[in-house]
VOGU-3710 file (C-alpha; in Angstrom, 3 decimals, decimal comma):
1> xxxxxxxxxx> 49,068/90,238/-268,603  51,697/92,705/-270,025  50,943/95,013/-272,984  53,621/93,538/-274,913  51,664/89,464/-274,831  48,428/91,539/-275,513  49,673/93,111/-278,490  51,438/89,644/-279,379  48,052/87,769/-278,944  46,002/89,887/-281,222
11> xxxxxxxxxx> 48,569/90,260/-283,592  48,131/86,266/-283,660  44,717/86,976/-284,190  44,639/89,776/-286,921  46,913/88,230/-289,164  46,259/84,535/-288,814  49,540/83,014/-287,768  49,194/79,441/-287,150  52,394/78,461/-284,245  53,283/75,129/-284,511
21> xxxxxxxxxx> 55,224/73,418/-281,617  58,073/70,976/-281,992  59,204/68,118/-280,090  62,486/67,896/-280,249  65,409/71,026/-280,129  66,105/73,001/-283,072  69,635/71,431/-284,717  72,839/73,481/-285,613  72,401/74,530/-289,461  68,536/74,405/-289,364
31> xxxxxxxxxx> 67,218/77,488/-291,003  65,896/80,155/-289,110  61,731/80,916/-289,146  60,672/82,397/-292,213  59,525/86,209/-290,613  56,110/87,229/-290,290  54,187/87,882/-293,054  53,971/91,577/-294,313  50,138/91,408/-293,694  50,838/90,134/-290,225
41> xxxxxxxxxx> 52,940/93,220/-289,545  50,250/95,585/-291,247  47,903/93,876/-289,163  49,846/95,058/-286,208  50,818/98,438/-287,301  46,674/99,117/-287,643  45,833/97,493/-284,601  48,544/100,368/-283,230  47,363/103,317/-285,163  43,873/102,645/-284,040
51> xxxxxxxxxx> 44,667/102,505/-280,500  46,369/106,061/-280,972  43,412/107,279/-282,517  40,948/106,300/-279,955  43,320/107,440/-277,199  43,629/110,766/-279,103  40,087/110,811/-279,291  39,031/109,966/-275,508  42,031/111,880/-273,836  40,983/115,976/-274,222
61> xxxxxxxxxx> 37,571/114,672/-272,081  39,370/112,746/-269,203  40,141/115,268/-266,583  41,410/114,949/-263,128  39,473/115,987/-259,873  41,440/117,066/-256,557  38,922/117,313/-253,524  39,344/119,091/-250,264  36,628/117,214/-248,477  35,171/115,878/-245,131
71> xxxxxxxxxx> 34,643/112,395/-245,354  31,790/110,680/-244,180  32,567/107,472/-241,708  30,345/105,311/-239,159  30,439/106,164/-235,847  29,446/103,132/-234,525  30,967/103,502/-231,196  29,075/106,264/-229,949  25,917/105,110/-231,799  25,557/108,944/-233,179
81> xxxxxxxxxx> 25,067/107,573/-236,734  27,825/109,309/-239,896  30,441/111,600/-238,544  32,519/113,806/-240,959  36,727/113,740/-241,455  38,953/115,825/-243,333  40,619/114,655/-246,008  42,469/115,560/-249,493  42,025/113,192/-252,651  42,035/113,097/-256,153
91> xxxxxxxxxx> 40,857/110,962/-258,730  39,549/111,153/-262,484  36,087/112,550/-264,093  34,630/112,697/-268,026  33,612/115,298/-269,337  29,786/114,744/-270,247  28,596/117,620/-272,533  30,156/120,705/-273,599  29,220/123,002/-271,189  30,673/121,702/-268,334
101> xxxxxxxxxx> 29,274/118,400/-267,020  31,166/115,947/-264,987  30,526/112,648/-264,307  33,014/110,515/-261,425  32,818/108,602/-258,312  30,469/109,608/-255,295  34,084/108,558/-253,495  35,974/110,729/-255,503  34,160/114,454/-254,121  32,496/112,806/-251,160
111> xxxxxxxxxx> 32,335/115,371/-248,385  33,506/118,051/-250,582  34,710/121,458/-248,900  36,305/122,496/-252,160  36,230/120,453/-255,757  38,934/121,938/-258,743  39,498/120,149/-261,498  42,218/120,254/-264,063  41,743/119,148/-267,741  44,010/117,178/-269,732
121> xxxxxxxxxx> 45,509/120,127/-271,999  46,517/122,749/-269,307  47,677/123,484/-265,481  45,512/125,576/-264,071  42,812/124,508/-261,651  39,663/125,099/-262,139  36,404/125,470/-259,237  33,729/123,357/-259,516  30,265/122,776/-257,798  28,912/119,320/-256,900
131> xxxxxxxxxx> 25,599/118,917/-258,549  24,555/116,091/-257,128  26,019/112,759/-255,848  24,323/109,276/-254,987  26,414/107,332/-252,558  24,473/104,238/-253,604  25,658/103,523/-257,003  29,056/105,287/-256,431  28,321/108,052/-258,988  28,353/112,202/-258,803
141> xxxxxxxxxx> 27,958/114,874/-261,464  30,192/118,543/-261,055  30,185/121,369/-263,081  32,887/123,824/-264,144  31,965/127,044/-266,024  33,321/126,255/-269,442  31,563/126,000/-272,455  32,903/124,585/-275,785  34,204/121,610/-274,069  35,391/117,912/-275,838
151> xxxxxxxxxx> 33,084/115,402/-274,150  32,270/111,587/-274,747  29,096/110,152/-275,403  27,637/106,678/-274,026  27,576/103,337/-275,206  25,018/100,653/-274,672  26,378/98,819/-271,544  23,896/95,753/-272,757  25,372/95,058/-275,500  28,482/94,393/-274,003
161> xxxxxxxxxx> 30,057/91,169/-274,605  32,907/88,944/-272,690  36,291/89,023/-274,663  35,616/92,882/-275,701  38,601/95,300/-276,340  38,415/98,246/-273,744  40,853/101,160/-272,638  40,796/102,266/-269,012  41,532/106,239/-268,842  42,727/108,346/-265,779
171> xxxxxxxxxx> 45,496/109,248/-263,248  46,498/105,853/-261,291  48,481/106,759/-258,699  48,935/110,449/-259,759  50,332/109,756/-262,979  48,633/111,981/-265,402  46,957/110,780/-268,568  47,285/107,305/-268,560  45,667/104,801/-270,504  45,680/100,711/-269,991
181> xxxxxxxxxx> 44,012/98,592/-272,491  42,409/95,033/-271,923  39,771/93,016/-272,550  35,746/92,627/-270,302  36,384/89,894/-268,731  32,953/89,336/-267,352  29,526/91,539/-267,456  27,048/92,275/-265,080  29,279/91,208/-262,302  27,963/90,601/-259,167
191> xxxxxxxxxx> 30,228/90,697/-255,963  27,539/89,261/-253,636  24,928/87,133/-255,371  21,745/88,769/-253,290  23,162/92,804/-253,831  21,236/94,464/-257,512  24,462/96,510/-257,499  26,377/95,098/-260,673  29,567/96,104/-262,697  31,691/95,209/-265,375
201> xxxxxxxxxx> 34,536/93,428/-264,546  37,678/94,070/-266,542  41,871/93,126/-266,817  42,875/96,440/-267,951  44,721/97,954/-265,633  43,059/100,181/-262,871  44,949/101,558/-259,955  43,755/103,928/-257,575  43,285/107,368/-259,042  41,895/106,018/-261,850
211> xxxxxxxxxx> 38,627/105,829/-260,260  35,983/108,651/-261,892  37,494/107,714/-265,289  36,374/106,069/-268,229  36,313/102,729/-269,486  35,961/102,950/-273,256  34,921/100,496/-276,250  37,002/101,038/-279,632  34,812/103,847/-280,689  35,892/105,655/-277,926
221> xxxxxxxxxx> 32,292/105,519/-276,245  31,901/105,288/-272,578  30,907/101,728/-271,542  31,747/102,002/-267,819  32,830/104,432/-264,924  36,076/102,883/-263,102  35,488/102,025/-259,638  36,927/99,381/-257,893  39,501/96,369/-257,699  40,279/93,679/-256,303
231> xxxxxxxxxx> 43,513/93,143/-255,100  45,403/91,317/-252,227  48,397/93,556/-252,742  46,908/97,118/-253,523  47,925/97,164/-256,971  46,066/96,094/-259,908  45,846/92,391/-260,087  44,361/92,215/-263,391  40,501/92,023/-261,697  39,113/95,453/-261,947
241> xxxxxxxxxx> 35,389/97,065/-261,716  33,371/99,489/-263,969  29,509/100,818/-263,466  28,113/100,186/-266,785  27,040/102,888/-268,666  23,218/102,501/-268,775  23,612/102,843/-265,196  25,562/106,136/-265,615  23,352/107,877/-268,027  20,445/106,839/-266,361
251> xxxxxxxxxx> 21,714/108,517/-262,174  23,419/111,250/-264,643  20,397/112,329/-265,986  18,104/112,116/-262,545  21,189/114,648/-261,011  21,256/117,175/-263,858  18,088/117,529/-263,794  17,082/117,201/-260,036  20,111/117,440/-258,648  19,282/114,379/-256,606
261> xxxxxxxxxx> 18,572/110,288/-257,553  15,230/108,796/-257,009  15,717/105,757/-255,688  12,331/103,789/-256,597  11,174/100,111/-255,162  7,621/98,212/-255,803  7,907/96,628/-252,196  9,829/93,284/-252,756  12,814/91,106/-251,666  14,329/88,509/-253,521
271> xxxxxxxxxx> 16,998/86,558/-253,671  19,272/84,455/-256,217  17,266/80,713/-256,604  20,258/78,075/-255,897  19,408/74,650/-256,347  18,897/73,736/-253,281  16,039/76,557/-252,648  14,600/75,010/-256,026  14,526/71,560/-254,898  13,465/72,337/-251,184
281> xxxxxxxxxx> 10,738/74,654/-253,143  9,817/72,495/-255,967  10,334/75,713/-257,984  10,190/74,496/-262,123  12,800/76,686/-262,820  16,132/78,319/-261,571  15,768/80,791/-263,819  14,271/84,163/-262,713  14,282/85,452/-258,426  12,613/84,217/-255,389
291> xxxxxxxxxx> 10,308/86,873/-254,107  11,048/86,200/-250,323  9,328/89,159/-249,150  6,852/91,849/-249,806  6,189/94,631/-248,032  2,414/95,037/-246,408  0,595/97,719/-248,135  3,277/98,365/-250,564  2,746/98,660/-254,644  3,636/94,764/-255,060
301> xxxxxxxxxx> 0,836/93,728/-252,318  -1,599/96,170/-253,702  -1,027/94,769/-257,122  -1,089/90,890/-255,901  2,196/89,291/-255,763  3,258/87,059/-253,269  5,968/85,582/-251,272  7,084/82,641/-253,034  6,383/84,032/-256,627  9,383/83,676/-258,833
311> xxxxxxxxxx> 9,890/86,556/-260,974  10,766/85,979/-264,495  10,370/89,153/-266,663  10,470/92,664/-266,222  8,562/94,228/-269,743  9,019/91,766/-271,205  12,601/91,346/-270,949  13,860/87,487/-269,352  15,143/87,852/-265,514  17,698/85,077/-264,801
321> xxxxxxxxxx> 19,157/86,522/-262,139  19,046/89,381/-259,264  21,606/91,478/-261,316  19,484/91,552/-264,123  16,356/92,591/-262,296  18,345/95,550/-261,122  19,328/96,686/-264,819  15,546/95,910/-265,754  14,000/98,369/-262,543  16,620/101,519/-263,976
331> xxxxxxxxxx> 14,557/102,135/-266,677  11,722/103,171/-264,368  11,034/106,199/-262,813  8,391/106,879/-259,868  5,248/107,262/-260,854  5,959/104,444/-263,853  4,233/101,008/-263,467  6,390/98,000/-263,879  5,383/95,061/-265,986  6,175/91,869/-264,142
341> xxxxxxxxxx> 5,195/88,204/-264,887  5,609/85,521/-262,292  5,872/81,962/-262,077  3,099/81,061/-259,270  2,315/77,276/-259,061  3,609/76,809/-262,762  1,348/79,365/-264,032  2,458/82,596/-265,613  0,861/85,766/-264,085  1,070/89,288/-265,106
351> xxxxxxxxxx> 0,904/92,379/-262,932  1,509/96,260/-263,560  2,735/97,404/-260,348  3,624/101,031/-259,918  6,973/102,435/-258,922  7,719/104,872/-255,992  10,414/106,310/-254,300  11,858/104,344/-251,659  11,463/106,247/-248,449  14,201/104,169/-245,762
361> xxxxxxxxxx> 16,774/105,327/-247,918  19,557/105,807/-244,792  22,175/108,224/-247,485  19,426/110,075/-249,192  19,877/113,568/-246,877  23,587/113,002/-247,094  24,121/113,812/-250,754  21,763/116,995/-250,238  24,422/118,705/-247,488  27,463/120,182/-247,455
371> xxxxxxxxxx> 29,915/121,562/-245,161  30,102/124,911/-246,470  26,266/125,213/-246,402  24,854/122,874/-243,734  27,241/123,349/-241,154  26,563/123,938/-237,623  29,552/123,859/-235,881  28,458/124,373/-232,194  26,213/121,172/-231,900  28,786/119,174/-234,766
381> xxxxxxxxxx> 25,961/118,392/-237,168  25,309/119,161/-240,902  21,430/120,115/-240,968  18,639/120,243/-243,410  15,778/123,228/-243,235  12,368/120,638/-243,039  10,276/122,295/-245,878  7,864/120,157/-248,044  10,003/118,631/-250,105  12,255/117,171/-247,425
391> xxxxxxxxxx> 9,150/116,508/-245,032  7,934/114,509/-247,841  10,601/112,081/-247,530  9,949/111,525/-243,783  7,955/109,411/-241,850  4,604/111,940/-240,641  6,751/114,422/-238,350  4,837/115,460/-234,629  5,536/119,283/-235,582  6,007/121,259/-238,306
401> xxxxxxxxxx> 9,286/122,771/-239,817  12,172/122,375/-237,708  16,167/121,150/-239,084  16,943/117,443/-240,048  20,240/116,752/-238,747  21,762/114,869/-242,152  25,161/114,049/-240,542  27,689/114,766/-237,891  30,689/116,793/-238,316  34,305/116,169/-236,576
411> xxxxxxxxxx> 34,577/118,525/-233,602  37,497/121,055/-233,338  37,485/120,536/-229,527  35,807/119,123/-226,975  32,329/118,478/-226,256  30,025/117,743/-223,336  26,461/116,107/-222,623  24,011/114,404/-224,796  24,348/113,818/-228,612  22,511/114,178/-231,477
421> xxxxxxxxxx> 22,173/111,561/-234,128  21,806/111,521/-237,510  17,918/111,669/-238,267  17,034/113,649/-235,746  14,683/116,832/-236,106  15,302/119,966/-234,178  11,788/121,718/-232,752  13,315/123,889/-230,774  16,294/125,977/-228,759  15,842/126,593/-224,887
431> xxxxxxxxxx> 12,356/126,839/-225,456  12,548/128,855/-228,391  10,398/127,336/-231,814  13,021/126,527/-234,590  11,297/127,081/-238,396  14,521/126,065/-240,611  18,599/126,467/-240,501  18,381/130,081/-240,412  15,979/130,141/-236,941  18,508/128,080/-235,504
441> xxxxxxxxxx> 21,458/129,508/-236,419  20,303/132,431/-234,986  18,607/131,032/-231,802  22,488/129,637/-231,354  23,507/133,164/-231,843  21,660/134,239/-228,687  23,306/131,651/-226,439  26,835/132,410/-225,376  29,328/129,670/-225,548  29,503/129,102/-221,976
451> xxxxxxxxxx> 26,277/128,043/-221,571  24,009/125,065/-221,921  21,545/124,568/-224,901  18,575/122,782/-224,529  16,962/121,146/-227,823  13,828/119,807/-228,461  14,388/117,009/-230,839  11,947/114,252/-232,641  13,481/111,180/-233,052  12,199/108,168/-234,141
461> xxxxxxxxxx> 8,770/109,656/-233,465  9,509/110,406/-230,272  10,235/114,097/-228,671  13,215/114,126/-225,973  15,421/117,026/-224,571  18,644/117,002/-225,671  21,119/118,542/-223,381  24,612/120,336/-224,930  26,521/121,737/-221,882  28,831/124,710/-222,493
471> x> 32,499/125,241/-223,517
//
């Protein structure tokens, strides 16, 4: 829909013109239509002023972000797990707080080999540092070293309501400082019915670049992040995606503080309850999930729920649907306990099950690497020292120490003999012990180029020799 029938259709609405629609063709002499009432234009010219105001308000904390990056891809031919491109992108961030604090798209700095940003009221580029990214819900905090800094504050993403007013800020397609204004058209979208991942789903117009940037209600508070569309042409089509801001502030606030997201479970699956799992089930309701699975040993066994259970509440709060569920569990932080009731056998149960970090997370050594820092050209992996923090995210590990290789890097040339995959901890070089990155950069350092390396690897609880011939 154009800006111009937007504008038209609220003015309809602010100033209560009533169109009526005759039958027949207007005749020659009839008098023209009286003109709109002078409250109907006021109506208008408010409506107008107030959209300058907001955009005024919202526009000094919209920056762009250009990113000289490696980008992380499958390699699914060679079964070596993610291998690393270059590329150069842009897209838009908000500023979060005064002193720096940027909130975009893990897409937007993904792979990052250098992040500058530029703010709204100047052209020079400034450096910034990834904090901390989390590839899962598409979100990633930088920092530039600027205090005194216009920033926007959050709205309540639950409160949210179809038929909304909302501006879409950012740089679509390059063009600077652009803002698009529409309506939600739907909340707590879903794209696949069994996924928790859920956005809001708006017609303002987002195009790519404006990705990072903010999706605003008419207080100029931050309901969403812009992140997706659909389109069948590559343009917007009028059917465009937003992570709501509870989820924001909630991964925001995990990253400034730990750099990193905790990415909790209690040990279940469920799934959406269609009507034909409700009559095949004789479930009583199709409210709430199916708990299809739960994990042996986990928090959820422990505490007594069972397959078939249909959850219905999360602290008290109604579950209809997966999507809510989702919302529900970001409140929670490891080391919480979760209240959950249950439909079992059309009796309501009531368990406090505690939340920990999920542990088969395949991304979560991904967003703690980068190619400036982790990189280890020779055997085209990004690695991760094993201390106690990362070994605590691992299965039990045969030996101590040692380097997690996090991901695989594009090679500048060619390479022969075995490969290493993503997952895979180093022990060892020709024989030599490795302790963290710096041991094996420097057992590397001993072995010329033309000559073969040797490493002792543990993969999938397994040791093996993995053989890297020579240039």
């Amino acid at each position: 829909m154009s800006l111009l029938k937007k504008f038209c259709i609220l003015l309809l609405i602010a100033g209560g013109i009533h169109l009526r629609v005759n039958a027949s063709p207007k005749k020659a002499g009839t008098a023209a239509p009286a003109p709109a009432s002078k409250s109907a234009g006021n109506s208008l010219e408010q409506l107008s002023s107030s959209l300058q105001t907001i955009t005024k308000q919202v526009e000094p904390a919209v920056v762009r972000i250009f990113n000289s990056a490696y980008a992380v891809e499958n390699d699914a031919e060679h079964n070596g797990g993610a291998v690393v491109f270059p590329q150069k992108s842009s897209g838009s961030g908000i500023l979060i707080s005064s002193d720096g604090y940027i909130v975009t798209n893990a897409h937007v700095v993904q792979g990052s080999r250098r992040l500058r940003v530029k703010l709204n009221k100047g052209n020079h580029l400034l450096d910034a540092k990834l904090v901390g990214m989390d590839r899962q819900t598409d979100l990633a905090v930088i920092k530039i070293e600027l205090t005194e800094l216009p920033f926007l504050n959050f709205a309540d993403s639950s409160e949210l309501n179809p038929g909304q007013i909302v501006l879409a800020f950012g740089s679509p397609l390059g063009l600077e400082n652009s803002v698009s204004m529409g309506v939600i058209s739907a909340v707590d979208r879903q794209l696949n019915a069994d996924n928790p991942l859920v956005f809001i789903q708006t017609d303002a117009a987002i195009n790519p670049g404006n990705s990072g940037g903010p999706l605003v209600d008419t207080e100029g508070r931050v309901v969403g992040v812009n992140t997706s569309i659909l389109s069948k042409s590559g343009g917007s089509e009028g059917v465009g995606f937003a992570i709501p801001s509870n989820v924001v502030s909630a991964i925001c606030r995990q990253i400034r503080l730990e750099h990193h997201v905790h990415h909790h479970q209690i040990g279940i699956f469920v799934r959406a309850i269609t009507p034909a799992l409700a009559q095949s089930l004789n479930l009583s309701t199709e409210d709430g999930v199916l708990i299809e699975d739960v994990t042996p040993q986990s928090p959820a066994d422990v505490a007594g729920l069972k397959v078939g259970d249909v959850l219905i509440s999360v602290h008290a709060k109604p579950i209809s649907n997966v999507r809510q569920l989702a919302l529900n569990m970001y409140s929670y932080s490891p080391g919480d306990k979760a209240q959950i009731e249950v439909l079992r056998d059309n009796k309501k149960l009531s368990f406090a099950v505690p939340v920990v970090e999920r542990a088969d997370d395949p991304q979560r050594f991904e967003d703690l690497v980068t190619e400036q820092d982790n990189a280890l050209a020779r055997l085209g992996v990004l690695g991760l020292s094993v201390d106690e923090k990362i070994s605590a995210l691992l299965p039990p590990l045969r030996m101590n120490g040692g380097v997690l290789v996090a991901a695989k890097m594009a090679l500048s040339g060619p390479r022969f003999g075995d490969e290493l995959a993503a997952g895979d901890v180093i022990h060892a070089v020709n024989g030599k012990d490795i302790r963290d990155l710096a041991s094996l950069r420097a057992s590397l350092d001993t072995v010329s180029r033309d000559s073969p390396l040797v490493l002792q690897v543990e993969r999938s609880g397994s040791l093996q020799f993995v053989v890297v011939e020579g240039d």
